[in-house]
N, C-alpha and C positions, 0 to 999 in steps of 0.2 A: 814330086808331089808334096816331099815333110817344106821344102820350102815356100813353095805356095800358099799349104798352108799357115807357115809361118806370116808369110807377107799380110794375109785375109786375116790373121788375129790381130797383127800391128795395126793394120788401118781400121778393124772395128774398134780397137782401144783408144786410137787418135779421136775418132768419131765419138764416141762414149764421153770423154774426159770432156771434147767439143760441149758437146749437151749440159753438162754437168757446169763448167766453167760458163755455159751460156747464162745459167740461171744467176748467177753471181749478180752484185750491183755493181756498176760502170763506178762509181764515184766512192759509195761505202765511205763518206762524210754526215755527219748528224751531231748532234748537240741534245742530252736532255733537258727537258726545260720544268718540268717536274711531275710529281708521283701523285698520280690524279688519286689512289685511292690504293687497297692493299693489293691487287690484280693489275692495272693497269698503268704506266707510263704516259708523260705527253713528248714525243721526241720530236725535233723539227732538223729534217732532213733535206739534204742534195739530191737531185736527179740528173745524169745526162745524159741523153742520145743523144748517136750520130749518125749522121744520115746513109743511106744505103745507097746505091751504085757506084757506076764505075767512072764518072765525070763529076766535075765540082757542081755544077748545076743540076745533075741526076741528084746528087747531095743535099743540096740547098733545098730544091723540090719536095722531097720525101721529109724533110726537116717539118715545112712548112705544112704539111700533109700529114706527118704522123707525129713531129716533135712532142707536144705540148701533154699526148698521151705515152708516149716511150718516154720521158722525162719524169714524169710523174711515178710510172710504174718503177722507175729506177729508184725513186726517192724512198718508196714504199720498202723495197729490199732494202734501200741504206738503214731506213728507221729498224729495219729487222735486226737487218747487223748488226748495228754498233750493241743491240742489249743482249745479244748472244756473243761480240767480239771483244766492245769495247769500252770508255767509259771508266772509269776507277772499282766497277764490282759486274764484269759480263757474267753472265750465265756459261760458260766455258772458260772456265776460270785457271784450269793450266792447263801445259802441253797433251797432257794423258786424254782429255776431253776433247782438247780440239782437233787428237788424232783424229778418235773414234769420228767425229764429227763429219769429216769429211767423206765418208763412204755413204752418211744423206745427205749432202748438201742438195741433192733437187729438188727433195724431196720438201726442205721447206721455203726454197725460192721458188717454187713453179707459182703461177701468177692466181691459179686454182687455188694454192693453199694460202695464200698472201690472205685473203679475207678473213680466215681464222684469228689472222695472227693483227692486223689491222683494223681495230673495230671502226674506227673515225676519221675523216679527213677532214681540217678544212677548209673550207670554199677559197679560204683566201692564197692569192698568190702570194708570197712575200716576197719573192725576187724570181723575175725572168730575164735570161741574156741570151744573145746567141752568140756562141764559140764556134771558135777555128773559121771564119771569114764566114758566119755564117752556114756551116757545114755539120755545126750541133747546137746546141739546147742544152740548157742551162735552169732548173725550177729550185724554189728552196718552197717547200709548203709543213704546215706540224700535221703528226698525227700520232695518236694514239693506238699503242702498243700491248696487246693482252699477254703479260709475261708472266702471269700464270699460267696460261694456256701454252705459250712457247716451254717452260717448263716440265710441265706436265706429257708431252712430246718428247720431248728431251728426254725424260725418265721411260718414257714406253719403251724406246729405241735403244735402252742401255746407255745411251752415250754419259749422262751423267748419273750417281745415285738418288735412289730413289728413296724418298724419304720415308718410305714402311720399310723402305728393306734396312737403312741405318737403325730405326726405330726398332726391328728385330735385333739389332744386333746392340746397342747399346741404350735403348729406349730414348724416348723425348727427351731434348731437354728443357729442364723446369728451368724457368725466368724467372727472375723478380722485377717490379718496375719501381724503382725511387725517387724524388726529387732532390736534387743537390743541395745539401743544408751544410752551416760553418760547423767546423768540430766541433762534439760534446754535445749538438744538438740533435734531436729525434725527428728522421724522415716522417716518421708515422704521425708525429704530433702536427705537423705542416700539411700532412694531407686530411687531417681532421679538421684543418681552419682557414686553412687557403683553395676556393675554390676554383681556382686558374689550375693550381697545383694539381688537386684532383682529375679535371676535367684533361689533362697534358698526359695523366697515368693513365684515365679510361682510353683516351684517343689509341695509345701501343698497346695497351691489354687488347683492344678491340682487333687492331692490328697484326698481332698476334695469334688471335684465336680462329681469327680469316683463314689465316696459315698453319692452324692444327699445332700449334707449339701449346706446352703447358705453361702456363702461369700459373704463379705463386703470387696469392694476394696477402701483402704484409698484415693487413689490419685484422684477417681473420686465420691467424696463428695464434694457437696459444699456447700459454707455458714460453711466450717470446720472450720474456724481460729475465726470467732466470735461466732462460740457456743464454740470453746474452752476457748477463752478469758472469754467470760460469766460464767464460769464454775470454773476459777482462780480467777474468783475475790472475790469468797464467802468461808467465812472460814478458810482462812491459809493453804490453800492444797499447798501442795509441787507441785515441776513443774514436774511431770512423765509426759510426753507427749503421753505415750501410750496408760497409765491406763487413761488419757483425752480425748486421742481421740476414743477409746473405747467405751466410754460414750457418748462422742458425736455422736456416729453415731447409736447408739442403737444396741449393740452386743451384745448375750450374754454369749458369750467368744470370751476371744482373745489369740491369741496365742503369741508369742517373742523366738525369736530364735538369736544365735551367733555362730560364725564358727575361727576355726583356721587351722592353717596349722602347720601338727609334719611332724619328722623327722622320717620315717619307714623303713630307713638301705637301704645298698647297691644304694645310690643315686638315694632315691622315695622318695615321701614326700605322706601321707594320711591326710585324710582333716577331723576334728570334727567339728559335730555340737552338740549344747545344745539348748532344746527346750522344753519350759515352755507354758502350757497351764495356764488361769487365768479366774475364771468367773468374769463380767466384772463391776455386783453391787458392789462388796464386796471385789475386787483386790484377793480374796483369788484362791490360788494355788492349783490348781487340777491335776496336774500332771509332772512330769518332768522325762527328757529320752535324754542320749547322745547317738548319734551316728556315727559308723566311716566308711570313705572309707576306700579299698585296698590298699596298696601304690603303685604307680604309677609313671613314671616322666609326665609334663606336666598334660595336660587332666583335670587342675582343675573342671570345669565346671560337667564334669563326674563325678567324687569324692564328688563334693558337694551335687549332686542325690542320690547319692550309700548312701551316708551317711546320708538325712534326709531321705530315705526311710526307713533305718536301727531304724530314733527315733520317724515319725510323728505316726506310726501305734500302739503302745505302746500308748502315749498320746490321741489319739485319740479314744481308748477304755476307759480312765476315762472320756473324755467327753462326752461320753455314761452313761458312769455310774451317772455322775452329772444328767444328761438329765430325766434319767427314775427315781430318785429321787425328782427331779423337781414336775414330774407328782403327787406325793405322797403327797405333799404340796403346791400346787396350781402355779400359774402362779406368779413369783416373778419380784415386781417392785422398784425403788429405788427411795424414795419423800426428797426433799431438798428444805425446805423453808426458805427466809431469808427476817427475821424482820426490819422495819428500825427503824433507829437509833430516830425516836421521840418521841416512847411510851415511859409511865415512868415502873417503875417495877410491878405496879399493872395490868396495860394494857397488857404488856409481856406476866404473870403469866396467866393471863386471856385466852390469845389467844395460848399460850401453852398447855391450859388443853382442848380447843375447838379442837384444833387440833389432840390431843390424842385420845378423843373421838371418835373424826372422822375416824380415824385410826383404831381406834378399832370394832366400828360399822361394815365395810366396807371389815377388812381383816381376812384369814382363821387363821396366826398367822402374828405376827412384831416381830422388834428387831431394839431396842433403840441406833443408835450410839451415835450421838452428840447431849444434847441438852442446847443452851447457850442464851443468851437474843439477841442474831441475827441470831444464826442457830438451824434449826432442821433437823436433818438428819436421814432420817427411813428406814428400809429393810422392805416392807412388801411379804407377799404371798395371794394371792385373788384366788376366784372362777375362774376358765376357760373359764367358760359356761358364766358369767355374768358379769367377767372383761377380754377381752376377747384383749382388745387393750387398750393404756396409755391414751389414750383419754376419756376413761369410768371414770379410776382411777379419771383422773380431774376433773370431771364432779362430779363424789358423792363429793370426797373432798368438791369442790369449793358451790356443794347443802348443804349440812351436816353444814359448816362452816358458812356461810350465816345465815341459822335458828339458832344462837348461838349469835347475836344482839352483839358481838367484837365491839371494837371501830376500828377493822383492814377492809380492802380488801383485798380479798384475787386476785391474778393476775396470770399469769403464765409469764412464760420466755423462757423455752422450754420442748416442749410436746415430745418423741419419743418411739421407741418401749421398752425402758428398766426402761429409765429414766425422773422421773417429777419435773422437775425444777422452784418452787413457788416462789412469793415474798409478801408480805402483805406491802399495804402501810397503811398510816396514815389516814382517813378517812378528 
């Protein structure tokens, strides 16, 4: 009987797995061809069926008779795929997700749900062949992909996080959006005078706010010019006015972007942008994506859209990925404190090693960049639950430090969401 049983579980699981692997796409080849808008994809995809029975001509028959819509329906799942497989930023983005993943796959290949996820076809064929002597089909057609919606699915089902539930646990994060200016020079002052400039910022602000992230608008900060100034005067920092202002307003990331205008034949010109995502403790680069318009004459403003819708959505997937990394190793703050100039070296050493301490008590890991007889500069990561704002970080520092009887005080300069800007005077 126990192996009877046995045998009737193997073959419903053969049968199951059947069902499951049936939904799959035959070919699962696709190409994007660009980011129609903040929700949708245009992907131009493979399809192939092969023909059913059990003679080459039963094959060819049923080819003939059903190819041209089993071909297509295949394309349709390929277009699925590749923005949940593949591509330089899928939507299951490592192993842990594309586990979980597999326990619905039916669930979003059944031909039922494909329309959710498929808003557009078009009409046109771009290539048909027929394979294997005739005995399959072969379609390539584009269509558009709603990857907000496949997302959104995605976060129902558990399989990836869901962006309220990160958002409880280490809240939004705030953006900035800049343009790329030569050192020394003011982002702010180029988006006050170049309207290409501007219109390149509203376009990912807009982008942005589609997708529920906070932005940070540089121009309406204030008190910006004297925390930046506060900020250059410590340490030797070069004058990046981005990676300052950044800092200064508590981002954590900022984006920079720059644009050109090429020449695309027959009397158009098509417009590139390049745009660099940057977390904003560490300047380190988390993503970069050129993008282009059509060529066109005139219409620059149009071009300049076409083209960062073509590179913000690309970057905007590693800032996800940064995001749910984050979570992994706590909520990351950036401490900068500077010594003055009247301790001797004994003093220094002293309120160096109190300050380590204190760093180390208080954080889940650090990371030591600078440390010199008037700067200390730390990355740390802290608890969520317990350092939950820059203003906690302050507070243990400045408790911790205190009970350590220094010959320093400890003060602050400025407190905000990323960054904690210390100074220790002389007592």
């Amino acid at each position: 009987m126990m192996k009877k049983f046995m045998i009737l579980t193997t073959i419903l699981m053969l049968v199951m797995t059947g069902m499951v692997l049936g939904q799959l796409p035959v070919s699962k080849q696709a190409t994007l061809m660009e980011s129609v808008s903040s929700a949708e994809v245009m992907v131009e995809a493979t399809g192939i069926y092969n023909g059913e029975g059990k003679r080459d001509k039963q094959k060819q028959k049923d080819v003939g008779k059903n190819g041209m819509a089993g071909a297509t329906l295949d394309a349709k799942k390929s277009a699925v795929y590749f923005v949940l497989f593949s591509g330089t930023d899928p939507l299951l983005s490592n192993a842990d997700e594309q586990q979980k993943f597999k326990g619905h796959e039916g669930d979003f290949f059944k031909s039922a749900n494909l329309s959710k996820y498929v808003t557009y076809e078009d009409v046109k064929v771009i290539k048909k062949v027929k394979i294997d002597g005739g005995k399959g089909l072969k379609v390539v057609k584009r269509f558009k992909v709603n990857k907000a919606q496949l997302t959104q699915d995605l976060e129902a089902k558990g399989i990836i996080a869901a962006r309220a539930d990160l958002a409880d646990t280490i809240g939004n994060p705030f953006i900035m959006v800049l343009p790329a200016v030569e050192k020394g020079k003011s982002p702010i002052d180029l988006l006050r005078t170049d309207q290409s400039a501007k219109h390149a910022a509203a376009v990912i602000e807009s982008y942005l706010t589609a997708r529920q992230y906070d932005v940070v608008v540089p121009e309406q900060q204030e008190s910006m010019e004297a925390l930046n100034a506060a900020q250059l005067e410590l340490g030797d920092r070069e004058e990046d006015y981005s990676y300052q202002l950044a800092l200064s307003v508590g981002s954590d990331v900022y984006i920079e972007y720059s644009g050109s205008v090429e020449d695309a034949g027959y009397g158009t010109q098509k417009y590139a942008l390049v745009v660099r995502a940057y977390e904003t403790t560490t300047a380190r680069l988390l993503g970069t994506e050129t993008g282009y318009s059509q060529g066109r004459k005139g219409e620059l403003m149009v071009s300049i859209e076409e083209a960062m819708n073509d590179a913000i959505d690309k970057v905007l997937a590693r800032i996800t990925n940064y995001w749910k990394q984050d979570v992994s190793k706590g909520l990351q703050y950036k401490l900068v404190f500077n010594l003055s100039s009247e301790f001797d070296e004994d003093q220094v050493e002293e309120i160096q090693f109190a300050i380590m301490d204190a760093i180390e008590d208080m954080s889940e890991k650090s990371k030591e960049n600078i440390v010199t007889n008037q700067t200390i500069d730390y990355l740390i990561w802290c608890d969520p639950e317990t350092y939950d704002k820059s203003s906690k970080v302050y507070r243990s520092v400045k408790k911790y430090f205190g009970k350590e009887g220094t010959d320093g005080t400890l003060r602050k300069v400025t407190v905000n969401r990323k960054m904690v800007l210390l100074k220790i005077d002389y007592e």
